[in-house]
VEXLOKE-487162 format. One record per residue: x, y, z of N, C-alpha, C, O in turn. Coordinates in steps of 0.1 Angstrom, whole numbers, padded with zeros to 4 digits, m for minus. Layout:
N
   n_u   n_v   n_w  ca_u  ca_v  ca_w   c_u   c_v   c_w   o_u   o_v   o_w
     X     Y     Z     X     Y     Z     X     Y     Z     X     Y     Z
...
//
This chain:
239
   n_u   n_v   n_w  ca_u  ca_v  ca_w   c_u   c_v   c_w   o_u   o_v   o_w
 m0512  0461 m0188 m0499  0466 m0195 m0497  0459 m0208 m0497  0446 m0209
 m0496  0469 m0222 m0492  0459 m0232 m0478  0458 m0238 m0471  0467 m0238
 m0474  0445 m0242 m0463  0441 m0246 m0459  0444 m0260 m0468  0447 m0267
 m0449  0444 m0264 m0442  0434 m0277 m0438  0429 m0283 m0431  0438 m0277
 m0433  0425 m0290 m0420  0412 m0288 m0417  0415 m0304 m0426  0413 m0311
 m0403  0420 m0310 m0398  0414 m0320 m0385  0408 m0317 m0379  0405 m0306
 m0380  0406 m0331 m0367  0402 m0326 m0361  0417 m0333 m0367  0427 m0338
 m0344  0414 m0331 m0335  0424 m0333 m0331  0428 m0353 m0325  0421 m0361
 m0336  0438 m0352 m0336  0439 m0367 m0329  0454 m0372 m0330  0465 m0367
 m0322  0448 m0384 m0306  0459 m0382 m0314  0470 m0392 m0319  0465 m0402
 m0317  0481 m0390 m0321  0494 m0396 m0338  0491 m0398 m0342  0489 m0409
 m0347  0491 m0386 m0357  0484 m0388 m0364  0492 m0398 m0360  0503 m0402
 m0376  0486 m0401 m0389  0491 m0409 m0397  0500 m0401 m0392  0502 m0390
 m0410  0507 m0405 m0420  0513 m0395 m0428  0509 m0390 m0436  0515 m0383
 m0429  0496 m0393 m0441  0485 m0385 m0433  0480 m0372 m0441  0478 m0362
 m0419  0478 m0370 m0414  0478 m0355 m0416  0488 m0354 m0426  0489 m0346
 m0411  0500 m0356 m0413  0516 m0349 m0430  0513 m0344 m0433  0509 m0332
 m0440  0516 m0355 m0449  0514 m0348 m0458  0508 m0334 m0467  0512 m0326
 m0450  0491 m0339 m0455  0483 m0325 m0454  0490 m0312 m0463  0493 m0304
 m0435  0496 m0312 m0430  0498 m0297 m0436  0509 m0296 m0437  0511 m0284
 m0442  0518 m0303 m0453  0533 m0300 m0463  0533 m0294 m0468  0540 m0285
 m0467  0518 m0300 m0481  0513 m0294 m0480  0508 m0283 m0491  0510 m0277
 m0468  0501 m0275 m0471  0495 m0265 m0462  0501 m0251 m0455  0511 m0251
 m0465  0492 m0239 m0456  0501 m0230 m0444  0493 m0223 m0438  0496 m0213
 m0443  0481 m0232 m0429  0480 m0229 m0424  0469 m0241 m0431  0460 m0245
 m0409  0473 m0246 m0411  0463 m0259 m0396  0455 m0258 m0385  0460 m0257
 m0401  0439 m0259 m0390  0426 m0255 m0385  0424 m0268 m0392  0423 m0278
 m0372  0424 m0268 m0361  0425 m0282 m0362  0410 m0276 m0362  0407 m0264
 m0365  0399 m0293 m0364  0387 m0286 m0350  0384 m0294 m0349  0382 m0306
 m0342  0384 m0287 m0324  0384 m0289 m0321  0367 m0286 m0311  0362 m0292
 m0329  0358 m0278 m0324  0347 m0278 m0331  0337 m0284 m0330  0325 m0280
 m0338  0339 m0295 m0343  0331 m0305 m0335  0326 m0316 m0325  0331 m0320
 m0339  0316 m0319 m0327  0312 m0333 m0327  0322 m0347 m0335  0327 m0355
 m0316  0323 m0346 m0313  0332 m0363 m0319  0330 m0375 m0317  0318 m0377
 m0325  0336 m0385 m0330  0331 m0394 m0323  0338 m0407 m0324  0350 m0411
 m0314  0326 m0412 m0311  0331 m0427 m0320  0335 m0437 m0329  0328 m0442
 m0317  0345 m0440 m0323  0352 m0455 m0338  0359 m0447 m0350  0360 m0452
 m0335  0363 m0432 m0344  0368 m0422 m0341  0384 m0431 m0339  0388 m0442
 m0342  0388 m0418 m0345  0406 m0417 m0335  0408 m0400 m0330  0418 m0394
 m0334  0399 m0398 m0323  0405 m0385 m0308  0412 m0390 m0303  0421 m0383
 m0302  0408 m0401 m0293  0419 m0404 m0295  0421 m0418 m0287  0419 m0428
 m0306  0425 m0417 m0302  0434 m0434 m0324  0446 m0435 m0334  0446 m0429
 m0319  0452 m0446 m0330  0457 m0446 m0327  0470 m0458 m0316  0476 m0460
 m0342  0473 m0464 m0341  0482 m0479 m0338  0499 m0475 m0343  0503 m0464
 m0333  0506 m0482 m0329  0520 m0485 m0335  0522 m0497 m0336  0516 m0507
 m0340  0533 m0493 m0345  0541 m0510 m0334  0544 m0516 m0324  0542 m0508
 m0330  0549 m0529 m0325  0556 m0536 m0328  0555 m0550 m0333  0545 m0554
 m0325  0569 m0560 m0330  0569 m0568 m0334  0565 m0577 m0343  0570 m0584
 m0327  0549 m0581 m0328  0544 m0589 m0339  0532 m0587 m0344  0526 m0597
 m0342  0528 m0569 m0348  0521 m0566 m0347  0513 m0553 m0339  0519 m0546
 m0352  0503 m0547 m0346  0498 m0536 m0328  0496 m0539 m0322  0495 m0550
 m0322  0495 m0524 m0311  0487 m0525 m0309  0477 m0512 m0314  0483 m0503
 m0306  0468 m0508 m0304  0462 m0499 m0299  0459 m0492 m0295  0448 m0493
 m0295  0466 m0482 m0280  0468 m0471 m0278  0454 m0464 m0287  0450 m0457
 m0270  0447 m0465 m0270  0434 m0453 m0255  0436 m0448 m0245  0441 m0454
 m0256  0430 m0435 m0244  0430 m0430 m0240  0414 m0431 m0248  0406 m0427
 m0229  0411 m0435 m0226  0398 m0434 m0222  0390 m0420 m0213  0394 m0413
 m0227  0382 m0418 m0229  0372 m0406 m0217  0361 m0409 m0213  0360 m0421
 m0212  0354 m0400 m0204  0338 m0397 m0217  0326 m0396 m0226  0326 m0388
 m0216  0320 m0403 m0224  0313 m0405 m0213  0300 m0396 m0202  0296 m0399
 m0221  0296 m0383 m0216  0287 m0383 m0227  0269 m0381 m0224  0258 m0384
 m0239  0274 m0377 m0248  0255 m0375 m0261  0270 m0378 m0261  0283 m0377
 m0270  0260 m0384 m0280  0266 m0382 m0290  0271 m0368 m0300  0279 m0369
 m0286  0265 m0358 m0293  0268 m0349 m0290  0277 m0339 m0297  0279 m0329
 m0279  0283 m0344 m0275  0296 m0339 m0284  0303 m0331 m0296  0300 m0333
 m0283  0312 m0322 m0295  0320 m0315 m0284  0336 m0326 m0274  0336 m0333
 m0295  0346 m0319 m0294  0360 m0324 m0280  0362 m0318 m0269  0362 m0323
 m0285  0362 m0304 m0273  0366 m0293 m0261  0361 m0295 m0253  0369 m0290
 m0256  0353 m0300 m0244  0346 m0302 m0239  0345 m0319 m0230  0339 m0323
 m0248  0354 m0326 m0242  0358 m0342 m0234  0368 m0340 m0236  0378 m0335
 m0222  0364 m0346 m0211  0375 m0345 m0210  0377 m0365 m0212  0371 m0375
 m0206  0390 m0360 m0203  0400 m0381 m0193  0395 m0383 m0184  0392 m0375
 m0193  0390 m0400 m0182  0388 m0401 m0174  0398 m0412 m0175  0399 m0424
 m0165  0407 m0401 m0158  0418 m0404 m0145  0418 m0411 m0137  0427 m0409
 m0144  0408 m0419 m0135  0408 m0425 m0134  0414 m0439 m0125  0415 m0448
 m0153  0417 m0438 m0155  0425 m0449 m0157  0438 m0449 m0155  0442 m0437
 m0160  0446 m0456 m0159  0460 m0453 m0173  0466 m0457 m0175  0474 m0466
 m0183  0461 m0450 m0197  0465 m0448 m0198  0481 m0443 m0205  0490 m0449
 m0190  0481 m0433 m0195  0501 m0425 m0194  0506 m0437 m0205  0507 m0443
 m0182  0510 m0444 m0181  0517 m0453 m0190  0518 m0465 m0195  0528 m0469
 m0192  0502 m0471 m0205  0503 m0482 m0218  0511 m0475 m0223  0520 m0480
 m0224  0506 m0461 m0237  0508 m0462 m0233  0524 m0456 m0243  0530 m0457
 m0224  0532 m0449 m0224  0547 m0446 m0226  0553 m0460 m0236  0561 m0461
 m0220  0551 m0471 m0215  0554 m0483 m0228  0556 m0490 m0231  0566 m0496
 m0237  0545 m0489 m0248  0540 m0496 m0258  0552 m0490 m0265  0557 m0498
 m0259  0556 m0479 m0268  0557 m0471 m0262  0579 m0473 m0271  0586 m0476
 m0253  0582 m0472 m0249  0592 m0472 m0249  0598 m0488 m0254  0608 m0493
 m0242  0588 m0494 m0242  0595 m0510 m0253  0591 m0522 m0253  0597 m0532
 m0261  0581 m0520 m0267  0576 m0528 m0286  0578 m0521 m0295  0577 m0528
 m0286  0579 m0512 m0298  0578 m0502 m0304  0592 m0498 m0314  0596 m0503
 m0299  0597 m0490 m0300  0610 m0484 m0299  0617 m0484 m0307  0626 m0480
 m0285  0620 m0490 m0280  0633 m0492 m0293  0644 m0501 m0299  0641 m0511
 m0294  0657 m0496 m0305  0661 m0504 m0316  0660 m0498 m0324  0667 m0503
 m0322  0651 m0485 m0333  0648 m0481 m0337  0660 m0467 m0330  0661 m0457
 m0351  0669 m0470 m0349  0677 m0461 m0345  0680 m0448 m0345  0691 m0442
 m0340  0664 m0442 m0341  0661 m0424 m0325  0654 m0425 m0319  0651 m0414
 m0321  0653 m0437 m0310  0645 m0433 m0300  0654 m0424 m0298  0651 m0413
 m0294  0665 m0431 m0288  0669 m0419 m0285  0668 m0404 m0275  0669 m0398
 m0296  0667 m0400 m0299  0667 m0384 m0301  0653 m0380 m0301  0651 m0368
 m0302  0644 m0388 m0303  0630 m0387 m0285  0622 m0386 m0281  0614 m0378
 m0279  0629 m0397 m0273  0615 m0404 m0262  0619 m0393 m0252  0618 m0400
 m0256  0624 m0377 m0249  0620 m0373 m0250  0608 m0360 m0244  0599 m0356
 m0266  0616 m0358 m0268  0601 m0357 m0270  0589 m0360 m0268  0579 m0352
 m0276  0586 m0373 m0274  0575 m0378 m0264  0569 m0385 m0264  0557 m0389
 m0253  0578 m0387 m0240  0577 m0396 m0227  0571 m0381 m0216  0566 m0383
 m0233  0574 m0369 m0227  0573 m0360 m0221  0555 m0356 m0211  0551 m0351
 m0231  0549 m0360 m0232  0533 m0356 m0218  0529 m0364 m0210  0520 m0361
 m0216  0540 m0378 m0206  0531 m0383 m0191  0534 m0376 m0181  0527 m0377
 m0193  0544 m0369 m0177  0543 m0364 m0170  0540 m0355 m0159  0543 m0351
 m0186  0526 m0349 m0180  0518 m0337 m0176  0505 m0346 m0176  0503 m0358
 m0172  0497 m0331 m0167  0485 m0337 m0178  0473 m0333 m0183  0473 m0322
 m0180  0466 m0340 m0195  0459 m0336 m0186  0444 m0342 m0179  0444 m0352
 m0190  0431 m0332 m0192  0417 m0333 m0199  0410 m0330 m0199  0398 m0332
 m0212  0419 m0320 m0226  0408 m0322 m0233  0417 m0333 m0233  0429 m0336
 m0241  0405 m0338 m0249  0411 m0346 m0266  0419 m0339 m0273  0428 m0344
 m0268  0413 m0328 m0280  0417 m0318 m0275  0431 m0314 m0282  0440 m0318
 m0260  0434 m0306 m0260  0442 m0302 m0257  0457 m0316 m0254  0468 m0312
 m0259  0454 m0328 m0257  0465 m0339 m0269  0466 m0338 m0273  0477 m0334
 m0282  0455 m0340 m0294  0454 m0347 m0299  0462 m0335 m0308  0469 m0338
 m0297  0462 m0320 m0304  0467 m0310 m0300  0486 m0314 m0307  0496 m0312
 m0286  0485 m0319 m0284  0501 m0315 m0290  0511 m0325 m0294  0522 m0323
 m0290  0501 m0338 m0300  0507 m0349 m0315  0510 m0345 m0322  0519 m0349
 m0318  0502 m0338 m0333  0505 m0336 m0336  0511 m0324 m0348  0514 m0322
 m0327  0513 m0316 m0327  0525 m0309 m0326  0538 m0311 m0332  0547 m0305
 m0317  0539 m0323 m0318  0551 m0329 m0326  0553 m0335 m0326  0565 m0338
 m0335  0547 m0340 m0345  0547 m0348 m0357  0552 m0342 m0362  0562 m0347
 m0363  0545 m0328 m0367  0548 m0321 m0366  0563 m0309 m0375  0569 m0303
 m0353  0565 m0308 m0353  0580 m0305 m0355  0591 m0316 m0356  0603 m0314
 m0354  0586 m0326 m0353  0595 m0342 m0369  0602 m0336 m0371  0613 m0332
 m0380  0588 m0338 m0390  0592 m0340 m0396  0595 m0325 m0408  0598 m0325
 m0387  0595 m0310 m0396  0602 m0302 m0402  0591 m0292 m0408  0591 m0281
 m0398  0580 m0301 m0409  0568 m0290 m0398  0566 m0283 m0387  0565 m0287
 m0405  0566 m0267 m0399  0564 m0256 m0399  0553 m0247 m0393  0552 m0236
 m0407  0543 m0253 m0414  0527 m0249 m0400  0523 m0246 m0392  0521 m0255
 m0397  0522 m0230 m0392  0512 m0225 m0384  0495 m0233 m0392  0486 m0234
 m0374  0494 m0237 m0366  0482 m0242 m0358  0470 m0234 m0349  0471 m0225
 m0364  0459 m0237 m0352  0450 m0228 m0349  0440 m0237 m0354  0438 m0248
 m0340  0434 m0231 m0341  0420 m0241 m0343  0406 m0231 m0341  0404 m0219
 m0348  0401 m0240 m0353  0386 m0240 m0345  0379 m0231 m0350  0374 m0221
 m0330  0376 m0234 m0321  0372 m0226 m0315  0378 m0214 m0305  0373 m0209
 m0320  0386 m0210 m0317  0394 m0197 m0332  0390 m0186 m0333  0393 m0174
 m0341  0386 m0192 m0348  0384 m0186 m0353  0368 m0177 m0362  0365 m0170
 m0344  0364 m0180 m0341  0348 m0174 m0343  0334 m0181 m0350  0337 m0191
 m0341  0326 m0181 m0343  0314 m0189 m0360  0307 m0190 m0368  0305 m0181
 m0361  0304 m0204 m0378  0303 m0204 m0380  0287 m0214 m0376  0287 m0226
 m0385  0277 m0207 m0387  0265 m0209 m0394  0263 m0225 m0390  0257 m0235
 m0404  0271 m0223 m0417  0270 m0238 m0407  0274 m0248 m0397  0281 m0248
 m0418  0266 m0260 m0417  0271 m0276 m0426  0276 m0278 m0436  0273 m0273
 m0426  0287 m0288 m0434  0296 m0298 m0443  0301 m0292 m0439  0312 m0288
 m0458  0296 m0286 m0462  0306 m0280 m0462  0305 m0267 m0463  0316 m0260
 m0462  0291 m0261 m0458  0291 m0250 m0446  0299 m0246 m0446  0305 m0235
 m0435  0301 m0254 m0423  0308 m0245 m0426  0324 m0248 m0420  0332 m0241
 m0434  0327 m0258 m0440  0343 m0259 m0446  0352 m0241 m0443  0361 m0234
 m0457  0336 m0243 m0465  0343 m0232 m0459  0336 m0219 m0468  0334 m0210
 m0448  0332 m0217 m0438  0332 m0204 m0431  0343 m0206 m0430  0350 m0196
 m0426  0347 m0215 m0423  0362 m0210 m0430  0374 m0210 m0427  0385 m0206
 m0444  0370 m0217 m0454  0384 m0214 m0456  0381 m0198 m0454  0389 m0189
 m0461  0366 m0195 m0461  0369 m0180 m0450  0372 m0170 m0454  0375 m0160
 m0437  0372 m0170 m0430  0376 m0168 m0427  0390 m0165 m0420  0394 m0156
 m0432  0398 m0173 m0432  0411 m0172 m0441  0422 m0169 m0440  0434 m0169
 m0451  0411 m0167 m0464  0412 m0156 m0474  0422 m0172 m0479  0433 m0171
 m0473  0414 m0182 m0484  0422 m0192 m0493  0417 m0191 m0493  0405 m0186
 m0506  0422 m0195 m0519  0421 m0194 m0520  0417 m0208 m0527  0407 m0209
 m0513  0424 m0223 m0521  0422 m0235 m0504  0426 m0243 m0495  0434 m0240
 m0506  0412 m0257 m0496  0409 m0262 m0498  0421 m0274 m0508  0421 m0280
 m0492  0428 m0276 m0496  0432 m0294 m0484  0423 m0300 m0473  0420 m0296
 m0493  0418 m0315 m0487  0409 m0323 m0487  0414 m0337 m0497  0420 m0339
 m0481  0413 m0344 m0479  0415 m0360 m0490  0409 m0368 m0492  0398 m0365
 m0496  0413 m0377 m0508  0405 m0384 m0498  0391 m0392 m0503  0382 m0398
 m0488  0391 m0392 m0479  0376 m0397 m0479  0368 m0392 m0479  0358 m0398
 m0481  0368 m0376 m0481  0356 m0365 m0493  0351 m0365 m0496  0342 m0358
 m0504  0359 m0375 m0518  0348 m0369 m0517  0333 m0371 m0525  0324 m0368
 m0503  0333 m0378 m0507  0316 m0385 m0495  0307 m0375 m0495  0295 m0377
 m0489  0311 m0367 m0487  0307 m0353 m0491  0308 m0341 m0492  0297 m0334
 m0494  0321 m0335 m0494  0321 m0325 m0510  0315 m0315 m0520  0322 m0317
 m0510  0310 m0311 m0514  0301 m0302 m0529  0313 m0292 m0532  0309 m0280
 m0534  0320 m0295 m0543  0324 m0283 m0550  0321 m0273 m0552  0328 m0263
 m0554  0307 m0276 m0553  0301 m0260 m0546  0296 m0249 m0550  0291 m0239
 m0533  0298 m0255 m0520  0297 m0248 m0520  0308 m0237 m0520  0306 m0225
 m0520  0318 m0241 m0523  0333 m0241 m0530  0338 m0227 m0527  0343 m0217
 m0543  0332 m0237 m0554  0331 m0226 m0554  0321 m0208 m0560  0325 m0198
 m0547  0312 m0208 m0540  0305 m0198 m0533  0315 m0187 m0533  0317 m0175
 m0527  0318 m0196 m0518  0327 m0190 m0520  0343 m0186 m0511  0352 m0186
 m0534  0345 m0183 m0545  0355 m0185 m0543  0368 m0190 m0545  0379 m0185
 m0536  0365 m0206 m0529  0375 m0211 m0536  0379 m0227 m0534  0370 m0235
 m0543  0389 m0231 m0550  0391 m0242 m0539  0389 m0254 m0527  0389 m0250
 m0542  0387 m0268 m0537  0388 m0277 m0542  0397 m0288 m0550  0393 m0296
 m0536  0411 m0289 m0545  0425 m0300 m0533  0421 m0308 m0522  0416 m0305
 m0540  0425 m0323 m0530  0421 m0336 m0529  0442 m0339 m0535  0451 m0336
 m0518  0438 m0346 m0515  0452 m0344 m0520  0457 m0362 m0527  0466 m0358
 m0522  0457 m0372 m0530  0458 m0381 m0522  0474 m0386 m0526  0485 m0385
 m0511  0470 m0390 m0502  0480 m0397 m0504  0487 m0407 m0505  0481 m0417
 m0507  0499 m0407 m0509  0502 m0423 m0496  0512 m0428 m0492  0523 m0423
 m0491  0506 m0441 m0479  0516 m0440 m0485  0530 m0449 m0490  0531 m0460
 m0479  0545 m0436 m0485  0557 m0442 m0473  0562 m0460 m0462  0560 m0462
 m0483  0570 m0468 m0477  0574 m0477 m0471  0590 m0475 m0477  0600 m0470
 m0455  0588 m0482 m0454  0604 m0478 m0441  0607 m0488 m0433  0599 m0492
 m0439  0618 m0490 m0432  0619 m0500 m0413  0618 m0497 m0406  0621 m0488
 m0410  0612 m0510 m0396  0610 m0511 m0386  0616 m0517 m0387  0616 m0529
 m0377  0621 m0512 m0372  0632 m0521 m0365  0625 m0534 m0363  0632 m0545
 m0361  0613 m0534 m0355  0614 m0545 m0362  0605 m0556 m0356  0597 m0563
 m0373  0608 m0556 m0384  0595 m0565 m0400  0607 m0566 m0404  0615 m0557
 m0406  0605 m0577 m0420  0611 m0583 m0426  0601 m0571 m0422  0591 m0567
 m0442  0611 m0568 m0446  0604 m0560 m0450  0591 m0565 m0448  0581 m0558
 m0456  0590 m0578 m0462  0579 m0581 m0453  0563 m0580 m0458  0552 m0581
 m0440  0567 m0579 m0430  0557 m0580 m0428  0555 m0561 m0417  0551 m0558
 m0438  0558 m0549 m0430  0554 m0539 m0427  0538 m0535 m0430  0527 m0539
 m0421  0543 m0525 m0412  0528 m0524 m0416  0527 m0505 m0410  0535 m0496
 m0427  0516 m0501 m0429  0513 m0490 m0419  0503 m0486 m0411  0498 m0493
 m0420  0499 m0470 m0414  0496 m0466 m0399  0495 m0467 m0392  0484 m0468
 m0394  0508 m0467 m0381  0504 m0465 m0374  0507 m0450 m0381  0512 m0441
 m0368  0505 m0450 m0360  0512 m0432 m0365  0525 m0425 m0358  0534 m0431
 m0372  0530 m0416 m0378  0535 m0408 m0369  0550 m0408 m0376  0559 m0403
 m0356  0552 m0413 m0350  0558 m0417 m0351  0570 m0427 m0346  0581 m0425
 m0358  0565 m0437 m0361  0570 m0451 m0377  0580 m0445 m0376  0592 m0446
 m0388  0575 m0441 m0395  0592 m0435 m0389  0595 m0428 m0393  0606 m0427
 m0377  0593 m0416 m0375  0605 m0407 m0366  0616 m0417 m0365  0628 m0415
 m0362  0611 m0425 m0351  0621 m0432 m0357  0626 m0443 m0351  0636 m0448
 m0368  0622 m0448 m0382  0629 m0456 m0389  0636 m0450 m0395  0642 m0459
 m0394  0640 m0439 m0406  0646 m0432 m0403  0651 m0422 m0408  0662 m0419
 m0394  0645 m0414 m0388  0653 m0400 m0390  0641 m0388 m0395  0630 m0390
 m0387  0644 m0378 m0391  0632 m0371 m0402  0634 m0363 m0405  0623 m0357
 m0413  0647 m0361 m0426  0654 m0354 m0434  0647 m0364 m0442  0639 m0362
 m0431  0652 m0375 m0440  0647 m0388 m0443  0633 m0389 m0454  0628 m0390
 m0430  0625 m0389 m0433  0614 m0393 m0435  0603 m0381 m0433  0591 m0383
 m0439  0607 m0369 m0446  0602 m0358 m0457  0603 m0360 m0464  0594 m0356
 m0464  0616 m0368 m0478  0621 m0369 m0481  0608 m0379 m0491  0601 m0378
 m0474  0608 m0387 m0479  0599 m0399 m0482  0589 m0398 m0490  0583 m0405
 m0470  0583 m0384 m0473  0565 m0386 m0488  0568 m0375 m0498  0561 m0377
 m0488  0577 m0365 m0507  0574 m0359 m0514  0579 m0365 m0524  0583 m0360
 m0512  0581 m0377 m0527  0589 m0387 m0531  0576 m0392 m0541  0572 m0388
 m0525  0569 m0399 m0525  0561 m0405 m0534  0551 m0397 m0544  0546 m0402
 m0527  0545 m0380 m0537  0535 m0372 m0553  0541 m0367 m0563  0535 m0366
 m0548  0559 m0365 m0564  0563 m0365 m0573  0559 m0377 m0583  0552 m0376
 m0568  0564 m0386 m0581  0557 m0397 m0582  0545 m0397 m0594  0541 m0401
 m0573  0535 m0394 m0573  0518 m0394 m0584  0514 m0385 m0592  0505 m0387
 m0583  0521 m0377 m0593  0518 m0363 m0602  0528 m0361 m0605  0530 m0349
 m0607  0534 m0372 m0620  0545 m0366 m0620  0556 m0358 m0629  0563 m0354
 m0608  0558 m0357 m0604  0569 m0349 m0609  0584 m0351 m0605  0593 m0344
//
């Protein structure tokens, strides 16, 4: 059985979409420490002029904060900028948005004070947008885990009885494989390639990768742009 592990990331990219595609069951790691000027609450939007950068603002209170216990700090008026951003400046105009944007326009008209539990509902939707059905848990529901970094990875790959970790090509310069191996658990790097596809409000030659996982469902459809992200690992891998 393969695993794999990110953390909770607010409007994710297509390289989480793709991990959880890939795998058959995928650990939101929610009780890791927070990282400022991270990607757990914030992340890019196309629009015409260029990237923009959505962040939700966080309470900064010690740095060693975990995910699970970052609360928004709503005293500012984030829903509104990033619905606004995302509706009038982003999408509007984009072949798929229609059928998209009540679901994704939907997050704003709850009331949210963790920041895990927005970042989890974003990428759930994200995740049903495109169809993947991979199984979600979080990290902290799964019981208390002694190890660091890769020790506490592959306590909870064993934990959830996986055979093989898929990992991000970023972790090679942490993660530990004979930790792994101890724990009679493989480690496959997942070897991302981001697919190209067109944007409606930008010349092709001007595209703009990696932005929020968002921007092809509402460019191509969401059948299409599932086809896209495994075209892309077929040719990576010989397929």
């Amino acid at each position: 059985m393969r695993v794999a592990m990110h953390q909770p990331h607010y409007l994710p990219w297509l390289g989480l979409i793709d991990k959880a595609d890939r795998s058959d069951l995928f650990v939101v790691l929610d009780h890791v420490q927070y990282e400022r000027r991270g990607w757990q609450n914030r992340n890019y939007v196309a629009t015409k002029s260029g990237p923009v950068l959505l962040t939700v603002p966080v309470i900064q209170r010690n740095r060693d904060e975990r995910i699970l216990d970052k609360e928004l700090d709503n005293s500012r008026t984030w829903r509104e900028k990033h619905r606004r951003t995302l509706e009038e400046h982003c999408y509007r105009g984009a072949p798929f948005w229609a059928e998209l944007r009540e679901r994704f326009l939907g997050v704003y008209d709850r009331d949210w004070n963790s920041l895990a539990d927005l970042a989890l509902a974003t990428m759930r939707d994200a995740l049903d947008g495109f169809g993947v059905a991979t199984p979600v848990v979080r990290a902290s529901e799964l019981g208390e885990f002694p190890g660091q970094k890769s020790e506490l990875l592959a306590q909870l790959a064993a934990k959830v009885g996986a055979t093989t970790m898929l990992s991000g090509e970023g972790a090679r310069d942490y993660i530990d494989t004979e930790v792994f191996r101890r724990y009679g658990i493989a480690v496959e790097w997942q070897r991302f390639r981001h697919p190209r596809y067109p944007q409606h409000n930008r010349a092709e030659e001007d595209f703009l990768p990696r932005m929020a996982a968002l921007d092809l469902l509402a460019n191509v459809g969401p059948a299409a742009a599932l086809r896209a992200l495994r075209s892309t690992r077929a040719r990576d891998s010989g397929g």
